[in-house]
C-alpha positions, 0 to 999 in steps of 0.5 A: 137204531134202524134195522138192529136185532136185540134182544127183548126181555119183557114188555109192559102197557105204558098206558099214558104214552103211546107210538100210532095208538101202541102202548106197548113198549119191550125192555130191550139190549143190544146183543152184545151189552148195553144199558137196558132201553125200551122202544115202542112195540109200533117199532117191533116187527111181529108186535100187533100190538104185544111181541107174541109169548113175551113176558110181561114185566 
């Protein structure tokens, strides 16, 4: 989704699989509901490489 606000509920290193050398990726929703996702912190703005005081999972 290109330009999407959601809503982030914790992040986690997925050591074994990295997005441009990140591997950090947030559980997140769509703010209306979903089904959790998760999508690479290289893809988050304000992520350098962790979402700043954002739980880990």
């Amino acid at each position: 989704m290109s330009n999407a606000t959601l809503r982030a509920y914790c992040q986690t290193n997925r050591h074994t699989i990295e997005v441009s050398g990140n591997r950090w990726w947030t559980k997140v929703t769509l703010l209306h509901g979903s089904d959790p996702a998760w999508v690479s912190n290289h893809y988050v703005r304000t992520a350098a490489p962790k979402v700043p005081h954002l739980p880990s999972c």
